[in-house]
PyMOL Python script that loads the backbone (N, CA, C, O; Angstrom):
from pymol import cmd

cmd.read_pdbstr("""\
ATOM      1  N   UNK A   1       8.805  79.295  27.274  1.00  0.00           N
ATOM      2  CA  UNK A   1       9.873  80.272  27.279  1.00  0.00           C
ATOM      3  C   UNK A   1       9.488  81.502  26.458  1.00  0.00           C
ATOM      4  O   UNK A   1       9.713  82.692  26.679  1.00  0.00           O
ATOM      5  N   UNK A   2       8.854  80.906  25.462  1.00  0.00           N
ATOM      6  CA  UNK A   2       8.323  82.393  24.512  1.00  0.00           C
ATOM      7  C   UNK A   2       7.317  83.457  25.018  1.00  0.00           C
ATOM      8  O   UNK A   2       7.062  84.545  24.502  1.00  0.00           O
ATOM      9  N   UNK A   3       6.997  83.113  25.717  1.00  0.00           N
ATOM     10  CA  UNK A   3       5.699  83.230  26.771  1.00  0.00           C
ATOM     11  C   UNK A   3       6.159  84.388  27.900  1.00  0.00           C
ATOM     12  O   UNK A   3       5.333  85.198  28.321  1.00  0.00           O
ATOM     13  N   UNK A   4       6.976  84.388  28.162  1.00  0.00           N
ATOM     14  CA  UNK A   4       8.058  84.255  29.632  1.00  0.00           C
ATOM     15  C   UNK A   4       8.728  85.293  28.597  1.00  0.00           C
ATOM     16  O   UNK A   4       8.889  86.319  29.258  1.00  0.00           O
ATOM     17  N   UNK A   5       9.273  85.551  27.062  1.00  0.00           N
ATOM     18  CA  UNK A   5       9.838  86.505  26.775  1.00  0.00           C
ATOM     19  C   UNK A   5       9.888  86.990  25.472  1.00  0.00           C
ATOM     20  O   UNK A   5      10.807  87.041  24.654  1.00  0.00           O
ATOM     21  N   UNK A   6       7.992  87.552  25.412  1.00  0.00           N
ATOM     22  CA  UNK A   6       7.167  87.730  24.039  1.00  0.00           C
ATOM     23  C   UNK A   6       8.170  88.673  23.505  1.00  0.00           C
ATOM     24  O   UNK A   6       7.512  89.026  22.526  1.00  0.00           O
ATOM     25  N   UNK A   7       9.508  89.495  23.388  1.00  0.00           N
ATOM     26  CA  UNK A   7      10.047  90.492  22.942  1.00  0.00           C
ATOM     27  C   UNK A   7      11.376  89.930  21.783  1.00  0.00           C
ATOM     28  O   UNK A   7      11.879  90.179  20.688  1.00  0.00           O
ATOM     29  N   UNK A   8      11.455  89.083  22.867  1.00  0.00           N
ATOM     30  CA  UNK A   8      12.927  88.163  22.508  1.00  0.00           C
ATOM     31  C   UNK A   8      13.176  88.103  21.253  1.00  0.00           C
ATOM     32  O   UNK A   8      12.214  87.789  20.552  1.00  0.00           O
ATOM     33  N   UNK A   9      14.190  88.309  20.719  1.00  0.00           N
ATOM     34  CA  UNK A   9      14.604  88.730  19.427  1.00  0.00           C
ATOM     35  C   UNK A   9      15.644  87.480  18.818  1.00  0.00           C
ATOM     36  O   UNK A   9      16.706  87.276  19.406  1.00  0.00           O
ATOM     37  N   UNK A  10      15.175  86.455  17.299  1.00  0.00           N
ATOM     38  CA  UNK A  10      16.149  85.716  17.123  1.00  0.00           C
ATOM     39  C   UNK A  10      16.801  85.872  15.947  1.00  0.00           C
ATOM     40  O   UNK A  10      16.392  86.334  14.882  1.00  0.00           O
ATOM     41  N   UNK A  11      18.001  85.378  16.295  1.00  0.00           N
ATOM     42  CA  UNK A  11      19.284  85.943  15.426  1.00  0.00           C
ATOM     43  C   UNK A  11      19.617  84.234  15.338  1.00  0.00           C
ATOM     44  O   UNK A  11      20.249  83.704  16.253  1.00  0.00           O
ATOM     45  N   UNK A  12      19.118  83.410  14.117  1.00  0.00           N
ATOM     46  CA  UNK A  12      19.262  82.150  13.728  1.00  0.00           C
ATOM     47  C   UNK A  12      19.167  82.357  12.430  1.00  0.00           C
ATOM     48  O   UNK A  12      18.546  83.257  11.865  1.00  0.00           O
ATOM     49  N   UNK A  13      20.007  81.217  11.811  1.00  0.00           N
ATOM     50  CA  UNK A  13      20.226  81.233  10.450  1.00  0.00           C
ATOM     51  C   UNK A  13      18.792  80.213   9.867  1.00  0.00           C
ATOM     52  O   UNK A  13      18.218  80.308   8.782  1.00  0.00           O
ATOM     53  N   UNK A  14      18.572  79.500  10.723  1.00  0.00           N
ATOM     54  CA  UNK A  14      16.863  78.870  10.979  1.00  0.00           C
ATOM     55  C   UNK A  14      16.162  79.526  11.100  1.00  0.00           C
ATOM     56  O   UNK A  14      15.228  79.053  10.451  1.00  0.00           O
ATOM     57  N   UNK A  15      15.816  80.503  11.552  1.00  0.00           N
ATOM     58  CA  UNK A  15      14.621  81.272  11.905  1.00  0.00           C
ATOM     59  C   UNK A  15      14.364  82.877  11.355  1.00  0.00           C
ATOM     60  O   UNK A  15      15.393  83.551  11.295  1.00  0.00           O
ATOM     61  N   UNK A  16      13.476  83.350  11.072  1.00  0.00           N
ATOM     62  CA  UNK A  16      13.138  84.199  10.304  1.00  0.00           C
ATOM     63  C   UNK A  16      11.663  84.929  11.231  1.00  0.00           C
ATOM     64  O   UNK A  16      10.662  84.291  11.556  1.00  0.00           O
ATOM     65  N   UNK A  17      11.907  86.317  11.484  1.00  0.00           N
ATOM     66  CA  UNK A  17      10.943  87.126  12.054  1.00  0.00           C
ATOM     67  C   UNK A  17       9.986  88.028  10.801  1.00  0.00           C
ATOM     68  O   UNK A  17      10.757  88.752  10.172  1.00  0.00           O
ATOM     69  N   UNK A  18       8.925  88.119  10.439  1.00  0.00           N
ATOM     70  CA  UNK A  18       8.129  88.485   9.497  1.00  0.00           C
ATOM     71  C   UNK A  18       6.987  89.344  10.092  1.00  0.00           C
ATOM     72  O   UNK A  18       6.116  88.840  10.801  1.00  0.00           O
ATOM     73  N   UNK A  19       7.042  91.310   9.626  1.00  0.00           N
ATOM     74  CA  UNK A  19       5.899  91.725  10.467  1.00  0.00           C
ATOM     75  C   UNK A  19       4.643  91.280   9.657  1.00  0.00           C
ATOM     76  O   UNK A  19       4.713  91.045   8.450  1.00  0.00           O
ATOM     77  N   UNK A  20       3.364  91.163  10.456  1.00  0.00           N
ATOM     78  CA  UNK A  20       2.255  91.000   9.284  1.00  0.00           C
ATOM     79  C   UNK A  20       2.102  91.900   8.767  1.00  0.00           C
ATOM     80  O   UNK A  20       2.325  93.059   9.118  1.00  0.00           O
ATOM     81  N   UNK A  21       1.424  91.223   7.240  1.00  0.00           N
ATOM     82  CA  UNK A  21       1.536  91.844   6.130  1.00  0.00           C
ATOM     83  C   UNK A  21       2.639  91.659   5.202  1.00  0.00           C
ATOM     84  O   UNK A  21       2.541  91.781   3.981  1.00  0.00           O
ATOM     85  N   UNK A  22       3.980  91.275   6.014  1.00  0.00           N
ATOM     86  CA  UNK A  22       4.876  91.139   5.127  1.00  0.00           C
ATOM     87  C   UNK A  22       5.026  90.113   4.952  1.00  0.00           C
ATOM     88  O   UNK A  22       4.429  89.228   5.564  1.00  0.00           O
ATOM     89  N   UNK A  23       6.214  89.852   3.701  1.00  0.00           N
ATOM     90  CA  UNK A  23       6.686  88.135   3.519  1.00  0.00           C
ATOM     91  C   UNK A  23       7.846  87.946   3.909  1.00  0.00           C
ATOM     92  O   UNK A  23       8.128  88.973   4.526  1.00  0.00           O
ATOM     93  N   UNK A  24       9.127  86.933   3.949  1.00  0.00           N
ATOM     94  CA  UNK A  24      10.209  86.663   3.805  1.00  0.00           C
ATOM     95  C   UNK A  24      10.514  85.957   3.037  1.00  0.00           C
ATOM     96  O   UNK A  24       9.906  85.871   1.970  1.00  0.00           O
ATOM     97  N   UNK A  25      11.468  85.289   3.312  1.00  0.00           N
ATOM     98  CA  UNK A  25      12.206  83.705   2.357  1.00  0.00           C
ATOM     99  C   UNK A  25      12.996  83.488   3.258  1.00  0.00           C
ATOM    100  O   UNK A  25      13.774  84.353   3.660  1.00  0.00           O
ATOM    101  N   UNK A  26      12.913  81.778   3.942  1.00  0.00           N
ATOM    102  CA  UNK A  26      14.008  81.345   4.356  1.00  0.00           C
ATOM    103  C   UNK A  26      14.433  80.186   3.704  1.00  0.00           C
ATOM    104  O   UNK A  26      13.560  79.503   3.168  1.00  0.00           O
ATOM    105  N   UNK A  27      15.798  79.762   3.629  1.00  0.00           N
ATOM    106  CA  UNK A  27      16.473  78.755   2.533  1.00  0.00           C
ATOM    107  C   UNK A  27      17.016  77.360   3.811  1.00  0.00           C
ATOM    108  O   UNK A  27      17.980  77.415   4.573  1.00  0.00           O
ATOM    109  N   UNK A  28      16.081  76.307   3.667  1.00  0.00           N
ATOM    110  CA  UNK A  28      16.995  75.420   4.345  1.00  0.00           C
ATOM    111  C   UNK A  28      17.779  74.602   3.344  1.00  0.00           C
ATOM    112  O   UNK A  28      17.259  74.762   2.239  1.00  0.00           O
ATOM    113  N   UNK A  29      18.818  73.793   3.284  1.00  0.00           N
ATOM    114  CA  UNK A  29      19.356  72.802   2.694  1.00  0.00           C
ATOM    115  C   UNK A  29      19.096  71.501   3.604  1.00  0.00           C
ATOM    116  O   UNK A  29      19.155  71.622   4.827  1.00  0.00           O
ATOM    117  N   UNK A  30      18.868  70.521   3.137  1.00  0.00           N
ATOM    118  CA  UNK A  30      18.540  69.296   3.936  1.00  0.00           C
ATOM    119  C   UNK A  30      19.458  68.174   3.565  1.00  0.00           C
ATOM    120  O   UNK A  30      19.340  67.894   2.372  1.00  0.00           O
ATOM    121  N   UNK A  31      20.340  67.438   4.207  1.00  0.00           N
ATOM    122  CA  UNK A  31      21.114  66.049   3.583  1.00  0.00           C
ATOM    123  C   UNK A  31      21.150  64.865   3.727  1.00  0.00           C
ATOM    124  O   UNK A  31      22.082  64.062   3.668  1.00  0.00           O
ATOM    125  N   UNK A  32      19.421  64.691   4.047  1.00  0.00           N
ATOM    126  CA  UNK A  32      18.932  63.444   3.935  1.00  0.00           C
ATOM    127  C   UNK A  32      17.597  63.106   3.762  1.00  0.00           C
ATOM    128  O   UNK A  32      16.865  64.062   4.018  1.00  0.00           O
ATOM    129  N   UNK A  33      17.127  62.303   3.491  1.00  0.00           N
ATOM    130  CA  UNK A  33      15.469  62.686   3.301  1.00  0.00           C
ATOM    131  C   UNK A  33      14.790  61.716   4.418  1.00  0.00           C
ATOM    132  O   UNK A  33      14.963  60.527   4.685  1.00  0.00           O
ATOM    133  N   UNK A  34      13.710  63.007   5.110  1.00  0.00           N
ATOM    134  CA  UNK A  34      13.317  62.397   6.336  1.00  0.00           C
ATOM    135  C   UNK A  34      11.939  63.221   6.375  1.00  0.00           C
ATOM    136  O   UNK A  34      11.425  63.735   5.381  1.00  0.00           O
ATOM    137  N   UNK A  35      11.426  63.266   7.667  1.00  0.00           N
ATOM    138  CA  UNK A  35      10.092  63.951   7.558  1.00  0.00           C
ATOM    139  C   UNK A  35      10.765  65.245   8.682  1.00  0.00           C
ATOM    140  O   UNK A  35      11.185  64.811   9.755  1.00  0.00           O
ATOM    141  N   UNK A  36      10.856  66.633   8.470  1.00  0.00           N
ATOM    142  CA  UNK A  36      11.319  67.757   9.528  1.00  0.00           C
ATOM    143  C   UNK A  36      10.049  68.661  10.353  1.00  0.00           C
ATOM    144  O   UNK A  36       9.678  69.452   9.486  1.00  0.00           O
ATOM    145  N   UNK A  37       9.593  68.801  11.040  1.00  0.00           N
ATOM    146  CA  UNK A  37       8.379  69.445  11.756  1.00  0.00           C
ATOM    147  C   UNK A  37       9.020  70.829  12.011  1.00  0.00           C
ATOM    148  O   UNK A  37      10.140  71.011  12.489  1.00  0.00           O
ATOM    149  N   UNK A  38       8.118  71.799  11.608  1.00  0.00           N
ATOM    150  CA  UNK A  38       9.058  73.231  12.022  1.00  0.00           C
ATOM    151  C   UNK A  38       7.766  73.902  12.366  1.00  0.00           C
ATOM    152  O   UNK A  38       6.721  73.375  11.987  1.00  0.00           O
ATOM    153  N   UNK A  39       7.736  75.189  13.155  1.00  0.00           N
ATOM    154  CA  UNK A  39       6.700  75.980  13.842  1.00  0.00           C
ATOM    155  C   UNK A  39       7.028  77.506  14.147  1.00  0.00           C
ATOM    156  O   UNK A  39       8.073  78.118  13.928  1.00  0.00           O
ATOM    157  N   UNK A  40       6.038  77.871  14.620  1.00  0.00           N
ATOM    158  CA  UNK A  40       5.890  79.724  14.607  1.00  0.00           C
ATOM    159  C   UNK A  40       6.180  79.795  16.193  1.00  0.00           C
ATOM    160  O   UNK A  40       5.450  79.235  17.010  1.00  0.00           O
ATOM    161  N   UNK A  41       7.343  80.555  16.546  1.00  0.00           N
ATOM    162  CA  UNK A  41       7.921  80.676  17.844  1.00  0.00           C
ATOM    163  C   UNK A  41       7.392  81.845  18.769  1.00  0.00           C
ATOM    164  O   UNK A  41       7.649  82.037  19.958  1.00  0.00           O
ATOM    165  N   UNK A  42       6.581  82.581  17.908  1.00  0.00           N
ATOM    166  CA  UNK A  42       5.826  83.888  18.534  1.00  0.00           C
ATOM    167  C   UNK A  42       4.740  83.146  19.346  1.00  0.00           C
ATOM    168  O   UNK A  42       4.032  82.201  18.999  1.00  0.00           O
ATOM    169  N   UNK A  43       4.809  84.015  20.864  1.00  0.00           N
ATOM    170  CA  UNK A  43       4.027  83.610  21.567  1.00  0.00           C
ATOM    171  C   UNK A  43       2.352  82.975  21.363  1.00  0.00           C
ATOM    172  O   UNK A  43       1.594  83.928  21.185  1.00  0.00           O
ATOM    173  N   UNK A  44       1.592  81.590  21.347  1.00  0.00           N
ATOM    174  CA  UNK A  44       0.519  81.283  21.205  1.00  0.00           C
ATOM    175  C   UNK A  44       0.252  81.146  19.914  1.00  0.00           C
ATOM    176  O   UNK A  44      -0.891  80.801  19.614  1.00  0.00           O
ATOM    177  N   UNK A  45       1.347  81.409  18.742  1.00  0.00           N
ATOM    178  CA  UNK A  45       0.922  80.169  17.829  1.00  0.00           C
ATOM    179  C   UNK A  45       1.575  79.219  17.417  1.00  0.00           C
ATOM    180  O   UNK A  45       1.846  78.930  16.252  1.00  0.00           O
ATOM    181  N   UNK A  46       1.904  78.597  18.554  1.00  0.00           N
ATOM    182  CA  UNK A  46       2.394  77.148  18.254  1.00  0.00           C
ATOM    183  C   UNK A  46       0.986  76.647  18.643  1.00  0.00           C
ATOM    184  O   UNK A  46       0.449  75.770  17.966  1.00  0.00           O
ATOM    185  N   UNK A  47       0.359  77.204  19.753  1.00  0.00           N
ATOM    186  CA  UNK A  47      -1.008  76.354  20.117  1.00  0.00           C
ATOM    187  C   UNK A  47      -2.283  76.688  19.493  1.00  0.00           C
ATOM    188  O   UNK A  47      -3.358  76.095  19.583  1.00  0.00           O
ATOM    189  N   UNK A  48      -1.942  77.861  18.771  1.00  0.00           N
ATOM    190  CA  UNK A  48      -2.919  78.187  17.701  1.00  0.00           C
ATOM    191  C   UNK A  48      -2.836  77.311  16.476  1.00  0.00           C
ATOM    192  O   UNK A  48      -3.796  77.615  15.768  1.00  0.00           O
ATOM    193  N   UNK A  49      -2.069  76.293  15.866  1.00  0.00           N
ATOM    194  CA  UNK A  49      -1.922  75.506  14.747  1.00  0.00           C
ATOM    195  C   UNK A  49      -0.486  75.989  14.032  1.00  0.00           C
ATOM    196  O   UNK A  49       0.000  75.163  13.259  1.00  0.00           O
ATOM    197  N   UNK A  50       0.125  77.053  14.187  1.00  0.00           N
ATOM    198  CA  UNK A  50       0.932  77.601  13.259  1.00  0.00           C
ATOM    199  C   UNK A  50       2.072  76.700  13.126  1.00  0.00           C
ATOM    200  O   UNK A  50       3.114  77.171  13.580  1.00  0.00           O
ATOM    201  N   UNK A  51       2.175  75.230  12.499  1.00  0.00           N
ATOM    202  CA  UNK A  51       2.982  74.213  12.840  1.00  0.00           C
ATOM    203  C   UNK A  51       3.270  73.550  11.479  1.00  0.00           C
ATOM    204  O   UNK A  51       2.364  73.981  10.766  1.00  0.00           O
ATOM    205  N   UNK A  52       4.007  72.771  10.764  1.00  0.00           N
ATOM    206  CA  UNK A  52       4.080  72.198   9.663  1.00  0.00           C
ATOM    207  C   UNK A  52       5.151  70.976  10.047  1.00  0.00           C
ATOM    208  O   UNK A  52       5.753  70.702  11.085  1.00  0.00           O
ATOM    209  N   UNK A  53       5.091  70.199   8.340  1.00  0.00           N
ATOM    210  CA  UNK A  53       6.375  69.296   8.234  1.00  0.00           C
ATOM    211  C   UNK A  53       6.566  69.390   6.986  1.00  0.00           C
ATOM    212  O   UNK A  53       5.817  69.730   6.070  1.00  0.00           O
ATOM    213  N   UNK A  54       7.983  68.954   7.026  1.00  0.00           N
ATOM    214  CA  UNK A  54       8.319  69.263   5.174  1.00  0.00           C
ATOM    215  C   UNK A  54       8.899  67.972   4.963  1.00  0.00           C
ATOM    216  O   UNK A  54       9.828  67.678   5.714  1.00  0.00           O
ATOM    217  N   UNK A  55       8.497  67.026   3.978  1.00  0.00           N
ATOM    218  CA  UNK A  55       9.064  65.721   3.715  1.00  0.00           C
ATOM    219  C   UNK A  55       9.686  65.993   2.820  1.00  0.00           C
ATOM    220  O   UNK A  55       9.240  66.523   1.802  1.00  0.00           O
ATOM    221  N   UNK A  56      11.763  65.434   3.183  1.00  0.00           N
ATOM    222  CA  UNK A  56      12.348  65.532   2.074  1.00  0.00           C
ATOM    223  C   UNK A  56      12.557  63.945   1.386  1.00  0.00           C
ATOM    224  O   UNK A  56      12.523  62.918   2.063  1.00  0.00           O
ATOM    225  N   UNK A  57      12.707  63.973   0.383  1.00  0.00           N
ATOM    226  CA  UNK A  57      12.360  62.682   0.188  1.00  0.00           C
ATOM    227  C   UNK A  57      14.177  62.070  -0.769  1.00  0.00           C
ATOM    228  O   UNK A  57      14.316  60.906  -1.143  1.00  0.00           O
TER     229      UNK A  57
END
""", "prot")
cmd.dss("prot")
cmd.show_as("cartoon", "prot")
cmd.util.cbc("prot")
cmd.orient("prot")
């Protein structure tokens, strides 16, 4: 889908757009402890590696 609409603009309290070079901060709260997988929604780097998990414990 990202692919299909490299422009697409998101307006999520999850998600955070960053030009390079720059930084942000995004704040999750979590209310349970589990393992969460989160990733880079800009076209080709999800398959470039741009992928993580955050264990809350």
């Amino acid at each position: 889908m990202m692919r299909a609409m490299p422009d697409m603009v998101h307006h999520d309290a999850n998600a955070i757009t960053v030009d390079a070079g720059h930084s942000g901060k995004l704040v999750w709260k979590f209310t349970r402890a589990e393992k969460f997988e989160f990733a880079c929604l800009q076209p080709g780097h999800y398959e470039a590696g741009m992928t993580g998990t955050v264990t809350v414990k």
